[in-house]
Each structure stands twice: as C-alpha cells, then as structure tokens.
N, C-alpha and C positions, 0 to 999 in steps of 0.2 A: 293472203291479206290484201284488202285493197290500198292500193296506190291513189288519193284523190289527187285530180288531175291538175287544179292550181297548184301544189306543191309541187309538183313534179316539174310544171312549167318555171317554177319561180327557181327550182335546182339550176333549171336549164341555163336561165340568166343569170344567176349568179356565175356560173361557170365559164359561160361566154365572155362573160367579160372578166375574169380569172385567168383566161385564153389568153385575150388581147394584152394582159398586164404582162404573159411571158410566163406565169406561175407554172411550177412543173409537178408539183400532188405529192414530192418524194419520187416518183417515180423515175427522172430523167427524161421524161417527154417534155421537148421542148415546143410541140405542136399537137394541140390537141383538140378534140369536140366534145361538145356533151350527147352523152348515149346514156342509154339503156339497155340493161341485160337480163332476161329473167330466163332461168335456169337451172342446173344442179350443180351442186359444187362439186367438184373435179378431184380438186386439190389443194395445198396449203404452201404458204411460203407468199405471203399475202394470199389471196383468194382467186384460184382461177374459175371463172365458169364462161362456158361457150369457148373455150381455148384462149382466154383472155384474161393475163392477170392482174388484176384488178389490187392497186398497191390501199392498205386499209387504215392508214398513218390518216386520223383526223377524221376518219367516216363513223356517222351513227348508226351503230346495228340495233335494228330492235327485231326480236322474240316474241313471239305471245304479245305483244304489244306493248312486252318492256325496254327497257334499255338492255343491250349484254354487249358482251364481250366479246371478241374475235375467240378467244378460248371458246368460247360454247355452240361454236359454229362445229358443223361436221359433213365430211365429207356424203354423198347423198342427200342429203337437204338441197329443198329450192325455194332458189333465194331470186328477188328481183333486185338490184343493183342500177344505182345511179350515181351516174358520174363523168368521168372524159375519160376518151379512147382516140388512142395513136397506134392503129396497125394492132399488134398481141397485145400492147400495153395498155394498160388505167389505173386511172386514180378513183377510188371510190368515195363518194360524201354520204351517200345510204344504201344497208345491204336489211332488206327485211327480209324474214324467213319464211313461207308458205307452207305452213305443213297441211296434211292430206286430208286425216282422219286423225280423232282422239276416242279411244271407246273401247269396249273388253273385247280380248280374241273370242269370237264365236264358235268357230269351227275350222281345224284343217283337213281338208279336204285328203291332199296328199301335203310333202314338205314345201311343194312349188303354190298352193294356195289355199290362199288363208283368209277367212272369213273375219272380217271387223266393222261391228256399224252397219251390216248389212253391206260391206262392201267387199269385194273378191280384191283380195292386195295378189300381187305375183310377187314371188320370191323367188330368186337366183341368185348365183357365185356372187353376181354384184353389188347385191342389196349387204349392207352394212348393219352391225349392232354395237349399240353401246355395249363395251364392256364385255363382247361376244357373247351377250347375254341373250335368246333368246325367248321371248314371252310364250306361254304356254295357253291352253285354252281356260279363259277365265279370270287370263292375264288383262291388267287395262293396258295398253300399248298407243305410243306415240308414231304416228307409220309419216313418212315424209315421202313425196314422191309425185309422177306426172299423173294425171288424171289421161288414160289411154281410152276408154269409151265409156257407156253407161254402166256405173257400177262396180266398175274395174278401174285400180290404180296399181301401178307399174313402182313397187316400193324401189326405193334407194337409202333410206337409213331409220331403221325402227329402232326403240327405245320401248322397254319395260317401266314402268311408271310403279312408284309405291304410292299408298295412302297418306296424306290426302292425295285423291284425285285430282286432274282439274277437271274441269268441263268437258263434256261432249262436244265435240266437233266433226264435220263431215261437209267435204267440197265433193262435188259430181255437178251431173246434170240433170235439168230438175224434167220428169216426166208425172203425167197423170194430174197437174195441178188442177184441183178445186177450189177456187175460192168461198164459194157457199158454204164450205165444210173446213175452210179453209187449210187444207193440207194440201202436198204434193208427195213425189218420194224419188228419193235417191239410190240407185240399185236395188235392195227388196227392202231400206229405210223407209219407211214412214214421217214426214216431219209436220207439225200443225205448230203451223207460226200464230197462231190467234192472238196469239197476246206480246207475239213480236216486236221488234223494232225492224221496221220494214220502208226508214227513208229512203233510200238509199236504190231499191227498188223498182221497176216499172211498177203502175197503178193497175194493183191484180182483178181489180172490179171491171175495168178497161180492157188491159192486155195478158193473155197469156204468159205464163212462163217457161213454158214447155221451152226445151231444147236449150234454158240459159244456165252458164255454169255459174255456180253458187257456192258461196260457206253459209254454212249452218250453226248453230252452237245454240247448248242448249245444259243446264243443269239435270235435268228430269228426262230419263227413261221409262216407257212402259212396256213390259214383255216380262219374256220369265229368262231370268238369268242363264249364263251369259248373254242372250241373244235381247238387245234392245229392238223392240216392234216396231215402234213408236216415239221420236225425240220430241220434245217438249222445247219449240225452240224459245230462245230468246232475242235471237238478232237472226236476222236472214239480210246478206249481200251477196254484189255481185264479186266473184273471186278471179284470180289473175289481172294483170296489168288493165286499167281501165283508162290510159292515154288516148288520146285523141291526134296529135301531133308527137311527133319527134326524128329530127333530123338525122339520128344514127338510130337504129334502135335494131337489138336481135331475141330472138325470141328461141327455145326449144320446146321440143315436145310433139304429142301423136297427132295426125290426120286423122279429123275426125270427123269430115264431110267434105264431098267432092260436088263443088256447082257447076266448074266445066275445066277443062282440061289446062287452062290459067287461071283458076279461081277454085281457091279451096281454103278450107281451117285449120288450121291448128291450133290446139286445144282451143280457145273461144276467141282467136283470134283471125281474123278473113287476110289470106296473103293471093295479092295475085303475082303472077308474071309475065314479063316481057321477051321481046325479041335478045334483048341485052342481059338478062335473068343470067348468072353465071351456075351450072350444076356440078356438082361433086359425088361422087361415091353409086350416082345415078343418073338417069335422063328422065326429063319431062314424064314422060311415059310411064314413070315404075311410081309415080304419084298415086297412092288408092289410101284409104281408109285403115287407119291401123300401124301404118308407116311412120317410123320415127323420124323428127327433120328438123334441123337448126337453119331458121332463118335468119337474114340481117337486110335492111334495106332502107326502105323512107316512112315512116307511118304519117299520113297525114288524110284526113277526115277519116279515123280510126281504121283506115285501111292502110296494110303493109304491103308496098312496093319491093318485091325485090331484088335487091343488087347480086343475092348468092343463095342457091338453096344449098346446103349437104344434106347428106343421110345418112342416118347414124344407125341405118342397116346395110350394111356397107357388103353385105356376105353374099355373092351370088354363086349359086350350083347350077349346073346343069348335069345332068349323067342318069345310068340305070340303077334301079334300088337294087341292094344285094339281099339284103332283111329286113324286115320289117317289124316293129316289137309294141307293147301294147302303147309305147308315146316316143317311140323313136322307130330311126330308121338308117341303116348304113347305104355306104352307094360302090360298085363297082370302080374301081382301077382308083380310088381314093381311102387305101387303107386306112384308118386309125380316125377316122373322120364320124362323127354321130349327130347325126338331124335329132334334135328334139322337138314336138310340137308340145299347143298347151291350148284353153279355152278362145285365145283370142288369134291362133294362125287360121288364113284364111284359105280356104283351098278354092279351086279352081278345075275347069277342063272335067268337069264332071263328077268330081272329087268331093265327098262331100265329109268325107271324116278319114282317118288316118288306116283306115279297117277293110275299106275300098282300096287301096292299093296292097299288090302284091309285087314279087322278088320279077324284075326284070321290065317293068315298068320304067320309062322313060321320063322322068320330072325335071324342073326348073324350080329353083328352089331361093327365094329373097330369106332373110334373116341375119342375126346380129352375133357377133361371139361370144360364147360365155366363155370360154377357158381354150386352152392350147388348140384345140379340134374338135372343138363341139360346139354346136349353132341351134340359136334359138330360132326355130322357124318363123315368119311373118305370114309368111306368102308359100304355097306351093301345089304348082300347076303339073298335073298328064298332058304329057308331049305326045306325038307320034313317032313311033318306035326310028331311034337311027345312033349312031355309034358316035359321033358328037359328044364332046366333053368339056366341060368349063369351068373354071374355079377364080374367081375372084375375092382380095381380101390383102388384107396388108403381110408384106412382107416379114417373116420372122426369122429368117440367115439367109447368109450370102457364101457362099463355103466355096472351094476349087478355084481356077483359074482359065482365065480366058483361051477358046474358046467353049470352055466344059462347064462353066457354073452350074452351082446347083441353088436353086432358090427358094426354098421353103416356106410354103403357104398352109394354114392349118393342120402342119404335121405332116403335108404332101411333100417328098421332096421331088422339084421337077428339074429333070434334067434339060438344060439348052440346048446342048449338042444339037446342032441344025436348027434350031427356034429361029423362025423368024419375027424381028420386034419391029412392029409399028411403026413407023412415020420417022426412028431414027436409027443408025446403026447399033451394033453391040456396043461399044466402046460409048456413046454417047448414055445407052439405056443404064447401063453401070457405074457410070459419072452420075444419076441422076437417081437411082434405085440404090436406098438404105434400107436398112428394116424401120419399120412403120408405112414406109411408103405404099400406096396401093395400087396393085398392077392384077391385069388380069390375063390367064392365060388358057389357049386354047387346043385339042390334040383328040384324037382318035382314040376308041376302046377296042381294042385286041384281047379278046379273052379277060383276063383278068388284071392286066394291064394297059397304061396310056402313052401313045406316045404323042410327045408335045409337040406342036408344029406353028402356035402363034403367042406372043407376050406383050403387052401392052402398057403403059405407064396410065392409070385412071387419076390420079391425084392434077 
C-alpha cells in the first residue's frame, strides 16, 4: 500500500516535536526519533519488525485500507510502520499492512511453489497460516510477503479467503508495458489498466514502466479458472514505501538489481554505501541479486544512505558434496546438514542447475535457515577441489567446559579443543558467544571428518 509522502512527512513533525515535549509512546524511551520501518512482522508483545519493537498503545493500523486492530495483525505480514525509534525500542502512530497477492491458487508445482495471480509464491517452515489452514488449488488465497524478483514473492503469511471474495490484487514488477494496448504484466499476469485509476502513476504515454514495482487491483478476471490470464485493473500504483526524505528509516527485503558494488536495490528501493556502511552476517562483496538484507540509514532525495546493512542469509558453507538429490544436497564432515535449492538459487563457477554437480565437488554455498540443519540455498558456487571447510550461522549450544567446548552450529557439533579464535582469547570468545550469536568456524576434511582449527565471532 502506498505511504503518500506529505503524511508521512507531517508524522515526522508531529513526532519531533512529541520528542522535544519529553513524550515517551508507552514505551519508556525517554529519547527518541522519528523513523520508519517497512518489514515483516517477527513477533508480538507490541509489534516487532526489523528487530524493533515497536510499542502499538495509540497507533493506527490500517488493512485493506481500513481501520483494524492489533488482533488482526500477523506474524508474516509486511507492514510499513511509522513512528520513533530509541536503539530496539518504538512507538508506533501507523502500521499499514502490504500484502502481496489476492487471487485463486493456480497451481502447485511441488509444496515449496505455488502458483497465484500468475505469481510463483515460495513456501517454506516459515511461511505462516491462518488457522494452519492451508489453501488448495482453486482456493482464493490472501499471500503476504516480499516481492524477491519478477514474478516471484517469498510468502510469509497466507490466508484462505471464503465467499464473498475481495478483489484481485497483485504487486511485482511491471515488465512488457504497452501503452497503445495499454497493458503490462506481472510474472505471466497480464494487467490492462484502460479504464484504470492511474494518478498516481508516471505518464505511460511519455514514460515506460517497465522495471517499477506496482499494486494492481482489480474486480475482473479473464482466463479459465483457476488460472486468471488477464486482470481487469481498476487502480494501478506505485507499491512500497514512496518517501522521499527521512532521518531514521530501515527498510527489508531482496536485491534486486546491482549498479555498482555501493549501489544497488532492494525491492524498489536504491541503497548506497559508504566507507562508514556498518555489515553484518556479510561483506560488501556477498551483495548480488537475490540476497536477503535489512537496511537502515538516511533516505534523503529517495535514496538510502546507509548506516548498517545485515543479511538475512546469514548461512555460509564451504565443503565437498557427499550426495546429491533431485533439490538437495548433503556435504562431507557436516553430518545431519541438507542444502536445499529452489527456482530462485543462483549458481555460479559454471553451475548452471543442481544436476551439474556431483559427490565430491568442492562448493561455497550463501543461504538462509529453514529448521535445525537445513538451509535454503541463495547462492552456490564450484570451488576448486581442496579440503577447506567452513560453517557459518548462529550458534545453537554451548555444552562442556573450558578448554573443550562444544559449540553447535546447524546440528554440527564442533569441537574447540585447539581452536583457535580470532582477534580474542577463549575466555573473552565465551564471555561473548551465546546461542543466537553468529560465529564462524574453520577446519580441515580428513576423510569423513573435520577437524576445527579456526572460530570467529561474525555478529
């Protein structure tokens, strides 16, 4: 949904000067700013998103573009939130909701995707249902989530919809636009705005629209059930945050176009950085297309400055494949551990699908966690062959006693015994290392085991 940019500005002022009076939101910040968060929701106990919880005592949520409730919020939804931010803490005065797609299941593929609106939704451990209900094909379905490239959204909380329906809706990115015919289309959607509301818009007679991300909405489908060919729109805008200024502001979601190695997008937003840019979970370098990443920084002349990138592919491998299976892949001296790939991992080093690699293959492998030991691939490159081994990702136990810890990463336990840690002693890295924390560690492959020989604190 879009955010018009006077209101968002006049939030800003009000707030500031809310600051200055000492007001604290509920929250107990007694020193705050006005920001901006657009996001997924995390969690509850007020609203956190981007790791910030945002206290909801006084703030207007609007839905669909009605008023609701904090009840009808849900975890998976993305929501853009304004308000002031003190460090983890805020107070929120508006939380709109952004959902994806409105429209029938089309087709699944397999359980991991699933066809809606002409859109490829991805479905994993972390995608949420109402009511553990999910929709079947034919179903009309509510899909909330990030727009990850053309055509493809990365679900986080879908909902089965009864009769009455609402509206068709659908955000992407618009390729193939005609104005003379006056269509575009959205993954293999079709949309003809002719009789649209199109203020809101660049002037299609003038400028292309190719490559702007958009909602669509529309009563009227033309195709043969389930599969809508065709939306009949009735409003076409631009979708995600459309600020121009703002002094805090942080943004999530995928790379989805790289201009140079400090300048790149996410979702339809331009982020550069600087010498000062702070990274997390990653370096500069592991920025490509596809890549999940919370920013926060300066937005001003609609470009974000910024202060800190993470990555919310936080999972680095390096090692040799042991098997290889028709969408996964295990790896030596890291038992219990499973690569999954899916339509949007991107390979690399000559790699062009998951069918090209065989058992003893040396890869590097970028992706995200779905469950205890299992990883959603992003990224994964052919190495040249060497006994190097790496496992990065947050900590999940801390077991035995110094100098023998055992520290458990995706169900690896590594043994310290001789590890050496980075830049502090044992005693500092254990004062400093909990579980959730992210370290990464390094060690040789001997047959079908590793031994460890370096450990890192990455956070």
């Amino acid at each position: 949904m879009r955010i018009p940019l006077l209101s968002t500005l006049l939030f800003g002022t009000v707030l500031a000067l809310a600051s200055c009076s000492g007001g604290t939101g509920g929250t107990g910040v007694t020193s705050s700013n006005p920001a901006t968060s657009f996001g997924t929701i995390t969690a509850f106990g007020s609203v956190f998103v981007n790791g910030v919880e945002f206290s909801t005592s006084g703030a207007t949520i609007v839905l669909d573009g009605n008023p609701a409730a904090e009840s009808n919020l849900r975890v998976g939804m993305v929501v853009t939130v304004n308000g002031s931010r003190s460090g983890s803490s805020g107070s929120a005065t508006r939380i709109e909701v952004d959902d994806a797609v409105k429209g029938f299941v089309e087709a699944k593929v397999d359980p991991n995707h699933w066809t809606v609106m002409g859109q490829t939704v991805l479905v994993d451990d972390r995608t949420r249902f109402e009511n553990n209900v999910q929709p079947g094909v034919g179903d009309f379905a509510e899909v909330h989530g990030l727009v990850v490239a053309d055509g493809t959204i990365s679900g986080g909380f879908i909902e089965k919809k009864n009769a009455p329906f609402p509206a068709f809706e659908v955000k992407g990115f618009v390729k193939n636009h005609n104005d003379a015919s006056k269509t575009f289309d959205i993954g293999t959607l079709t949309v003809n705005y002719s009789n649209a509301t199109i203020n809101d818009m660049p002037n299609p007679a003038t400028t292309s629209w190719n490559g702007l991300l958009v909602e669509a909405k529309g009563s009227t489908c033309t195709g043969t059930a389930p599969v809508c060919g065709t939306l009949t729109a009735s409003k076409v805008e631009p979708n995600g945050p459309q600020m121009q200024e703002a002094a805090e502001f942080e943004i999530e979601g995928f790379v989805t176009k790289i201009n140079s190695p400090t300048d790149f997008v996410v979702g339809n937003q331009r982020v550069v950085t600087t010498t000062s840019t702070i990274f997390e979970g990653g370096v500069a370098g592991d920025i490509a297309v596809g890549v999940k990443l919370e920013v926060e920084g300066v937005l001003a002349g609609g470009v974000l400055t910024a202060s800190k990138v993470e990555f919310g592919d936080s999972i680095k491998i390096e090692a040799d494949i042991d098997t290889v299976g028709p969408s996964s892949l295990t790896l030596r001296g890291l038992p219990g551990v499973t690569v999954t790939v899916n339509s949007l991992t991107h390979f690399e080093g000559g790699v062009f699908r998951l069918n090209n690699l065989v058992a003893g293959d040396h890869v590097r492998i970028r992706g995200r966690a779905s469950s205890s030991n299992t990883v959603i691939a992003t990224e994964v490159e052919r190495r040249l062959a060497e006994t190097r081994v790496e496992l990065q990702g947050p900590i999940q136990s801390i077991t035995g006693a110094s100098p023998n810890q055992i520290v458990t990463i995706l169900g690896v336990a590594v043994d310290t015994t001789g590890v050496v840690f980075e830049d502090v002693n044992r005693a500092t890295f254990f004062s400093q290392a909990v579980v959730g924390t992210l370290v990464k560690t390094r060690g040789s492959l001997n047959g079908s085991t590793v031994t460890w020989s370096e450990m890192e604190l990455e956070d």
